[in-house]
C-alpha positions in Angstrom: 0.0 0.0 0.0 1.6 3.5 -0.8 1.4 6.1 1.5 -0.5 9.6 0.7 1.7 12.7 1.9 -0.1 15.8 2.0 1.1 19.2 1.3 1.2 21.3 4.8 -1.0 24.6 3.8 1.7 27.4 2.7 2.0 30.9 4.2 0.5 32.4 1.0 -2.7 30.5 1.1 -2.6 31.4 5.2 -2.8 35.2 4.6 -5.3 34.8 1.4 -7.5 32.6 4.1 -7.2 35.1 6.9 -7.5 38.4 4.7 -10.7 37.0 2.8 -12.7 35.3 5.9 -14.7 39.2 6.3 -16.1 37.9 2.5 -16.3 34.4 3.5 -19.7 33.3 3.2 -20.5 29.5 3.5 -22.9 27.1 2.0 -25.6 27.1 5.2 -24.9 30.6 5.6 -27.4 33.1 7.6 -26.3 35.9 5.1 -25.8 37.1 1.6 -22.2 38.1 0.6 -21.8 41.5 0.5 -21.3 41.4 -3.5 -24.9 39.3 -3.5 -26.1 42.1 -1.2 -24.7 45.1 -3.7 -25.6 42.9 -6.8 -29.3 42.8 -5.6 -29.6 46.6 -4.2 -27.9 47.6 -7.9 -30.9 45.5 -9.7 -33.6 47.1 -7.7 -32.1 50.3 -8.3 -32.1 49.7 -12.0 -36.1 47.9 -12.4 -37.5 50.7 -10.4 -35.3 53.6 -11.4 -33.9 54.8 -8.2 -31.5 57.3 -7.9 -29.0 55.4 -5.6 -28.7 51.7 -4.3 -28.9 53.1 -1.3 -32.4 54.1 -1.8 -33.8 50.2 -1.7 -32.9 49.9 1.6 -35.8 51.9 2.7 -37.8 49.9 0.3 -36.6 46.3 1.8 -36.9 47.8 5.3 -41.2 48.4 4.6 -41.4 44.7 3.3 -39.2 43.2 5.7 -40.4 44.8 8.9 -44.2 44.2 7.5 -43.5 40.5 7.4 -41.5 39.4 3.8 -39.2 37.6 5.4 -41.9 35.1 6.7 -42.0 32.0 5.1 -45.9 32.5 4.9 -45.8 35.8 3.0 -47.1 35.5 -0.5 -45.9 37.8 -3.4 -48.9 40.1 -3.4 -47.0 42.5 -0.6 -46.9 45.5 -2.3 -46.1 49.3 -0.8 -45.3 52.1 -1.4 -42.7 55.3 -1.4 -40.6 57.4 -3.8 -43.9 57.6 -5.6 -44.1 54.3 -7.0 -45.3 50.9 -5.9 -42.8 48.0 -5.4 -44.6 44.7 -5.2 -42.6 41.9 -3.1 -43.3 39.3 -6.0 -40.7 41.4 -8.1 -38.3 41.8 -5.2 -38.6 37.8 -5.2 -38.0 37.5 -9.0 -34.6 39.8 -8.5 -33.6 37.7 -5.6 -34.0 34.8 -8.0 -31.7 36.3 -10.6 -28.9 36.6 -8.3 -28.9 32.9 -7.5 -30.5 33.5 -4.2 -34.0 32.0 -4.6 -36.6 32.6 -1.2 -33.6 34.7 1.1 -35.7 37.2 1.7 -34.5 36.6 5.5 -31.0 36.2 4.8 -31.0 39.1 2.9 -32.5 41.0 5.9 -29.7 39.6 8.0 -26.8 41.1 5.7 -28.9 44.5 5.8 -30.0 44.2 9.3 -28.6 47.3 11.2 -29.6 49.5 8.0 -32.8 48.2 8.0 -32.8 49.2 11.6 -31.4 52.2 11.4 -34.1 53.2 8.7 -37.3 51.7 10.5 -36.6 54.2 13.5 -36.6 57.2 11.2 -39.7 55.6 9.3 -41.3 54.9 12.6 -41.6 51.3 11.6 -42.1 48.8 14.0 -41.0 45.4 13.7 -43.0 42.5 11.9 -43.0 40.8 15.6 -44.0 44.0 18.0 -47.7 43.3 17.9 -46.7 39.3 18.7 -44.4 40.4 21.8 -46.8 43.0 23.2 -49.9 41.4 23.4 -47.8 38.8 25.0 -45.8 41.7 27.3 -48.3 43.9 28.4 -46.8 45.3 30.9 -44.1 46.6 28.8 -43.8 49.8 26.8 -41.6 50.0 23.9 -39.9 52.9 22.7 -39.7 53.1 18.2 -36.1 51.9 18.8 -37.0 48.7 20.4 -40.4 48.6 18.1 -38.1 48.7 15.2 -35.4 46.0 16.5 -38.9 43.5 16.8 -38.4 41.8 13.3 -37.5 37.9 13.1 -34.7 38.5 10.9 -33.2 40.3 14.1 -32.6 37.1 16.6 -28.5 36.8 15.9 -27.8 40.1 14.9 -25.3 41.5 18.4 -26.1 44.6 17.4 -29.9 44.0 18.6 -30.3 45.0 22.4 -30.3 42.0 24.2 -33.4 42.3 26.4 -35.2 42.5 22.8 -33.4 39.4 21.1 -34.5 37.5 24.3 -38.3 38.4 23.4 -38.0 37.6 19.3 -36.6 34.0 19.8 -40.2 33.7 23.0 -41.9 33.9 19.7 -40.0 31.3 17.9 -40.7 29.0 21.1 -43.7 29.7 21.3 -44.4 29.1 17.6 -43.4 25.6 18.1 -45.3 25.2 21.3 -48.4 25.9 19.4 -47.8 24.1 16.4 -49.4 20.1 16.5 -47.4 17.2 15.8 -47.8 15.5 12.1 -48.8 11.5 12.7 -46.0 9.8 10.4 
């Protein structure tokens, strides 16, 4: 039998690793790579005419934090702003065309502090603030924490704790509630 020696990994491939793991994005990923990210905000830009890519983000924040990123949404979301209506159905058919079929929610993820960040200005609350105060009504939210309340929000660090703690309740509590399939 002949013995297999492999190659230790060289100092070249060491820096290339090390310097590239910020784009690293892998297979079961949570996010998009930032060049999926830009490639997606520069075809929304295009189909709807927007003067920046920057200007989707306000547009992704409105469908996100009113539910899209639930696996339950269907296409027929549709809102509105910069005078023009942007139907989540088409936002789903861009997503597509950069190879990342139904990641709404990862999507959200990669944009989730700007999406934030936008929602307080907008005075939007989160898709899971109606969820988490009927069950905490005891509480009173400021926008900031109304705005944090989206499911796409559980793992981001940036999230106040306190709040993260009350998205992933929901989660449990989803599965709580839903029945068993008989097999």
């Amino acid at each position: 039998m002949t013995e297999i020696k492999i190659a230790g990994i060289s100092n070249e491939l060491k820096k290339k690793l090390t310097d590239k793991r910020i784009t690293y994005v892998g297979a079961r990923s949570s996010k998009l790579s930032a060049s999926a990210v830009n490639t997606i905000l520069e075809s929304i830009k295009k189909k709807y005419l927007l003067n920046d890519a920057g200007d989707a983000i306000p547009v992704l924040a409105m469908l996100f934090q009113g539910g899209a990123t639930a696996r339950g949404c269907d296409g027929n979301m549709v809102i509105s702003i910069y005078d023009k209506e942007f139907k989540l159905a088409d936002i789903r058919k861009i997503l597509k065309e950069a190879s990342c079929n139904r990641a709404e929610r990862k999507l959200a993820r990669s944009l989730a502090d700007q999406l934030h960040e936008v929602s307080v200005l907008m005075e939007l609350d989160g898709n899971l603030y109606k969820k988490i105060q009927r069950t905490h009504l005891d509480k009173k939210f400021d926008q900031s924490e109304k705005s944090w309340m989206s499911d796409y929000q559980a793992d981001n660090p940036n999230c106040p704790l306190q709040i993260r703690n009350l998205i992933v309740e929901t989660f449990q509590s989803r599965k709580k509630n839903t029945p068993k399939k008989d097999k």
